[in-house]
VMD Tcl script that draws the C-alpha trace (Angstrom):
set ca {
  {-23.66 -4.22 -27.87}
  {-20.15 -3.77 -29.48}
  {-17.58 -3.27 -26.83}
  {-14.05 -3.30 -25.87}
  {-12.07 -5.64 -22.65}
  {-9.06 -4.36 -20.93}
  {-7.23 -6.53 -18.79}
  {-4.94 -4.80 -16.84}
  {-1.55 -6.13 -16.15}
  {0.76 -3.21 -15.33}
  {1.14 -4.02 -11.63}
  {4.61 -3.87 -9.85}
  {4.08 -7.28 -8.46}
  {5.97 -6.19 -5.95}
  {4.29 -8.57 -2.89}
  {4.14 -11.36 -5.12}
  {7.84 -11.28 -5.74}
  {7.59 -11.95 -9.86}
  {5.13 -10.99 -12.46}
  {1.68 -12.05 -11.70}
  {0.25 -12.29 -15.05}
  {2.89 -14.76 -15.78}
  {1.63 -17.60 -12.79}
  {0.99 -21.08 -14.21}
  {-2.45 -22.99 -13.35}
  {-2.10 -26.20 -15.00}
  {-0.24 -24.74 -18.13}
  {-2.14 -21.94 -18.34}
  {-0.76 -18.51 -17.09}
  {-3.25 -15.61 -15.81}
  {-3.01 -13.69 -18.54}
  {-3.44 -16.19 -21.13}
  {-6.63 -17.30 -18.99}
  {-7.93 -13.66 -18.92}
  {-7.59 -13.41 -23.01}
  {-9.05 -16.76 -23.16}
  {-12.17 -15.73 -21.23}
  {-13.05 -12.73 -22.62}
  {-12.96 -13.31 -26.53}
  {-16.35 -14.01 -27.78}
  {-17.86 -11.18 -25.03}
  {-15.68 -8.48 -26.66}
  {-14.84 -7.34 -30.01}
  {-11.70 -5.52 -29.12}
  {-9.06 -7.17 -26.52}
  {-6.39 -4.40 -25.33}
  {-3.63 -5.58 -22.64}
  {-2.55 -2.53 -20.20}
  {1.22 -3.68 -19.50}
  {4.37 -2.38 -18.44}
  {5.69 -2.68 -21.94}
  {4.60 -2.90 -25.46}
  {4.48 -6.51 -27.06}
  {5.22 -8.09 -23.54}
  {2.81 -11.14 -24.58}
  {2.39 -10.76 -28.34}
  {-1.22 -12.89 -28.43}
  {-3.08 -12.55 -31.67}
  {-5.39 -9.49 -32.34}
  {-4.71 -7.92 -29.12}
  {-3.34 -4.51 -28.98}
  {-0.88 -4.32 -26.17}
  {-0.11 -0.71 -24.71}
  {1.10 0.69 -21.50}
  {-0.04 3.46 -19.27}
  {0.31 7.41 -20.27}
  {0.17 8.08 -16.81}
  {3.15 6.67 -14.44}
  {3.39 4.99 -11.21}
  {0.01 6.01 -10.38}
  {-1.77 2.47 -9.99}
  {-4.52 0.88 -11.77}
  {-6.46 4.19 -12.41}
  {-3.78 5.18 -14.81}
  {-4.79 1.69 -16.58}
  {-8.05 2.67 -16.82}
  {-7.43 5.98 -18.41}
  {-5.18 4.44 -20.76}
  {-7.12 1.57 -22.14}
  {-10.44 3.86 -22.46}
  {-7.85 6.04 -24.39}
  {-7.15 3.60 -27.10}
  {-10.30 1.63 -26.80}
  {-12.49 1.67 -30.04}
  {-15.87 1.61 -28.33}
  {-17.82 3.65 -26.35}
  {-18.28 1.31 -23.18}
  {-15.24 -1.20 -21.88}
  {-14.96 -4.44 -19.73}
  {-12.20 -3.66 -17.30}
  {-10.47 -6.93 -15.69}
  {-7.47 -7.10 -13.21}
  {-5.27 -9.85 -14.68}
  {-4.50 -11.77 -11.19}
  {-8.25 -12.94 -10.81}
  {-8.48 -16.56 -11.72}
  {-11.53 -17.17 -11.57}
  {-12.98 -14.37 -13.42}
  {-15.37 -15.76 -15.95}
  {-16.56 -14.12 -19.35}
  {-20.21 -14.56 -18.78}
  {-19.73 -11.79 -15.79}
  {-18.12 -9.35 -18.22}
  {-21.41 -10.09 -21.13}
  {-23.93 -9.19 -18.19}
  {-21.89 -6.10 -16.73}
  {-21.69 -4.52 -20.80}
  {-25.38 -5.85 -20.89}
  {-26.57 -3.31 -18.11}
  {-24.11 -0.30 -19.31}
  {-26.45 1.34 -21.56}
  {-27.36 4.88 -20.04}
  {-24.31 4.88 -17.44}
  {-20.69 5.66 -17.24}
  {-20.09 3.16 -14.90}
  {-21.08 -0.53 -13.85}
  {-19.59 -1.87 -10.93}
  {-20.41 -5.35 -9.09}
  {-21.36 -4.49 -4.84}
  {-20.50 -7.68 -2.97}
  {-22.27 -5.85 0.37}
  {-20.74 -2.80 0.69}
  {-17.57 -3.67 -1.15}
  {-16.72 -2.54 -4.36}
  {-14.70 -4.15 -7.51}
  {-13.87 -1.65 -9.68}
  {-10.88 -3.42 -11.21}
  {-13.95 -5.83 -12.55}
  {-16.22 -3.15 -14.10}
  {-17.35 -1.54 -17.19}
  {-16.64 1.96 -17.83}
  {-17.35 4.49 -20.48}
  {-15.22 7.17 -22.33}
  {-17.66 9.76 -21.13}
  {-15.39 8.90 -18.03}
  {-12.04 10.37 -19.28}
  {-12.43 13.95 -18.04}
  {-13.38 12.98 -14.85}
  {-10.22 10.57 -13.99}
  {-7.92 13.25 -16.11}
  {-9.39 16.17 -13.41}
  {-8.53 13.36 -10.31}
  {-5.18 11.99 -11.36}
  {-4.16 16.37 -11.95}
  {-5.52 16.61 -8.44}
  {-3.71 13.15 -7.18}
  {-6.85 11.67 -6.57}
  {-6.02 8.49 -7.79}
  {-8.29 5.75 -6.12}
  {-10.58 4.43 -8.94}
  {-13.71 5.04 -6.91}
  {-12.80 8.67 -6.18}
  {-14.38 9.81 -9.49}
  {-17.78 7.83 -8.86}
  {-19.25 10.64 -7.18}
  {-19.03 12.82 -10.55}
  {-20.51 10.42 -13.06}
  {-23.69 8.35 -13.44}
  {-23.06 4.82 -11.45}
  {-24.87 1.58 -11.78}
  {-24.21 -0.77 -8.80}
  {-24.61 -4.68 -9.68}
  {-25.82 -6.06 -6.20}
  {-24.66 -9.61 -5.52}
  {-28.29 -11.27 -6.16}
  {-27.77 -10.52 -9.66}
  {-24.24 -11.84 -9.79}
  {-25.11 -14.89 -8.09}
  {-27.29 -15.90 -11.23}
  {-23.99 -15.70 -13.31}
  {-21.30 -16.73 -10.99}
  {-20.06 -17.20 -6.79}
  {-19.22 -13.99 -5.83}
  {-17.34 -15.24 -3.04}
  {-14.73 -16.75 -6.24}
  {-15.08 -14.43 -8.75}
  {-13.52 -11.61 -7.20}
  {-10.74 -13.58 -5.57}
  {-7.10 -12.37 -6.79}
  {-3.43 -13.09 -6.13}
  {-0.90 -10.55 -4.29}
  {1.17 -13.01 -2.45}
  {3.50 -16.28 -2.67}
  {1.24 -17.61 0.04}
  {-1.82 -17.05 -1.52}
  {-1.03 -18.43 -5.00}
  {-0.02 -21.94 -3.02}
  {-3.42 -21.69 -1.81}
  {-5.23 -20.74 -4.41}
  {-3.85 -23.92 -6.16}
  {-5.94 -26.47 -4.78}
  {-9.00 -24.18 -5.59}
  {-8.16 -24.18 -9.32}
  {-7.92 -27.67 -9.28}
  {-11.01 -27.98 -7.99}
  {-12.84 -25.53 -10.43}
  {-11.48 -27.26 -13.20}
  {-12.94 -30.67 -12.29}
}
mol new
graphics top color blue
foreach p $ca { graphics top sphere $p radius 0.5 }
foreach p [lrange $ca 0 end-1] q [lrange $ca 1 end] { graphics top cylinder $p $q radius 0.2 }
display resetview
């Protein structure tokens, strides 16, 4: 199925201190990673930013959110704005260890929903999910209402929840969903790149 990824990287940073798309893991930054890891699952790559040509990477349309100051909803709204496709592979750009394969299966199951979201228990990760463009009225009708929480449009639109027995066949749940807000936790999360690399 021809789709589109968004990786969204219009975040203030602001409990990190600098721009987290920029962090370095052994050369490579986070966003680099997250364009590396989903070519070859997408045919369209679209960075969410808070400017245009911030990272300039080949074939990837950069744009930034029509909505302001709203969070990562407005990222959504934007990117399923200028996405070509029907269905897209949303990522948050601060999870390093994210794989590719997870985005294939999620677009693999989105046939006949408007949204495909992994359920680690009862926790949500809708900043790694797949939504369609039969979403846009719905988060348009929320963000005029303020209701900006990704989930808070679920209720309106035909969800399919990915339970973690089916991730587990593609990935550790307990990594893959792992992302960066703090100083602290990127010196952590250092030794555990290391080790996924080796």
């Amino acid at each position: 199925m021809k789709a589109a990824g968004v990786i969204l990287a219009g975040g203030k940073s602001s409990r990190m201190g600098e721009d987290k798309s920029m962090l370095e893991f052994h050369g490579e930054t986070l966003i680099s990673r997250s364009v590396r890891e989903l070519r070859g699952y997408v045919e369209e790559l679209i960075v969410v930013s808070n400017r245009q040509q911030k990272y300039c990477f080949p074939g990837v349309k950069e744009i930034t959110d029509i909505y302001r100051g709203i969070g990562p909803l407005a990222g959504i709204h934007a990117g399923l704005k200028a996405a070509a496709f029907e269905y897209v592979f949303f990522m948050a750009c601060d999870m390093p260890f994210l794989e590719g394969r997870l985005a294939g299966m999620l677009l693999e199951n989105s046939p006949g929903f408007d949204v495909v979201v992994p359920r680690i228990g009862s926790y949500l990760e809708p900043l790694c999910a797949v939504y369609s463009k039969t979403c846009l009225p719905y988060i348009e009708n929320n963000i005029a209402k303020k209701c900006c929480r990704v989930i808070d449009f679920y209720p309106f639109v035909k969800v399919k929840y990915i339970e973690e027995k089916m991730i587990r066949k593609i990935t550790d749940p307990k990594q893959a969903f792992v992302n960066i807000n703090t100083q602290d936790e990127y010196r952590k999360m250092c030794p555990l790149v290391q080790h996924a690399k080796n």
